[in-house]
C-alpha positions in Angstrom: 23.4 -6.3 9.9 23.1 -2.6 8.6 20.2 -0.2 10.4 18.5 1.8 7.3 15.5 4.7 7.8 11.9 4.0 6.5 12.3 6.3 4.6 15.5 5.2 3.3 14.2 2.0 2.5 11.4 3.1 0.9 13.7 5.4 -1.4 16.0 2.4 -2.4 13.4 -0.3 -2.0 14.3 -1.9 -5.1 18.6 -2.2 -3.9 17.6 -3.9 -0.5 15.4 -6.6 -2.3 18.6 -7.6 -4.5 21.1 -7.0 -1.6 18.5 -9.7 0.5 18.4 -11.8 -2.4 22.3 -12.1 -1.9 22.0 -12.9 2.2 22.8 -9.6 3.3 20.6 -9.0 6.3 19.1 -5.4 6.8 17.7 -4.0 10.0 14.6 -1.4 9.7 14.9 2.2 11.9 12.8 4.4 13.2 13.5 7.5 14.9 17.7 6.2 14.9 17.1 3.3 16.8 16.5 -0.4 15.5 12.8 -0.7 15.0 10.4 -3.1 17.2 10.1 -6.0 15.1 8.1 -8.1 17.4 5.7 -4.9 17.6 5.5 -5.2 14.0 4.8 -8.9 13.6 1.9 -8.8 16.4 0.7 -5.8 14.5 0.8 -7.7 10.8 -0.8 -10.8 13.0 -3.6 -8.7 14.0 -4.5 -7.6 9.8 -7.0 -9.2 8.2 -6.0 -11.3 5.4 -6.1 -9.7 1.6 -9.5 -11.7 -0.1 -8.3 -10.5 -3.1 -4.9 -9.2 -5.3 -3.5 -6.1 -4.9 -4.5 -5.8 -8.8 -8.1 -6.4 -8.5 -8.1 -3.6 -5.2 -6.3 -1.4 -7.4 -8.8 -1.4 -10.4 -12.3 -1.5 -8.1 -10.7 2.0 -6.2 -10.0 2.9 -9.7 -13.0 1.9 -11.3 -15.4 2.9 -8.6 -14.9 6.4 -9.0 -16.4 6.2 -12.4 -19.9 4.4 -11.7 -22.9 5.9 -13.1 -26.0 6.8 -12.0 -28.5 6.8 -14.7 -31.9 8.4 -13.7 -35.3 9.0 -15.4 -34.7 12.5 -15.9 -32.0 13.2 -18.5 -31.5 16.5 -17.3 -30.4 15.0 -13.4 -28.1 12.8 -15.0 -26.0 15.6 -17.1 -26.0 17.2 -13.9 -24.7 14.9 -12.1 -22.1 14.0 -14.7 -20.8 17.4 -14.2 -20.8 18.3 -11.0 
């Protein structure tokens, strides 16, 4: 079982997923030292579960920036629009 950085992993995410697709078993590290993995499992335990996908979070953060306020007085609204 090889150790591998965070940040390592995150860099060549995409290289452990195939090498764990073959078996090969990889070991996260933080700070040079395996990393806690019961810490980590009681800590993914304790998250709420995702209601909805990743794609519909991703486009209401997206989207959300761009609601509109509309109000009686045109002059507010172009304001607004451009602050």
């Amino acid at each position: 079982m090889d150790l591998i950085s965070l940040a390592a992993a995150k860099a060549h995410l995409g290289e452990l997923v195939a090498q764990a697709g073959t078996g090969t078993a990889v070991r996260p590290a933080r700070r040079g030292g395996p990393a806690d993995l019961e810490a980590l499992r009681a800590l993914t335990a304790a998250m709420p579960r995702q209601t909805r996908s990743a794609q519909a979070l991703a486009r209401e953060m997206r989207d959300g920036d761009r609601v509109l306020t509309f109000y009686p007085d045109t002059t507010l609204a172009v304001a607004a629009l451009a602050a």
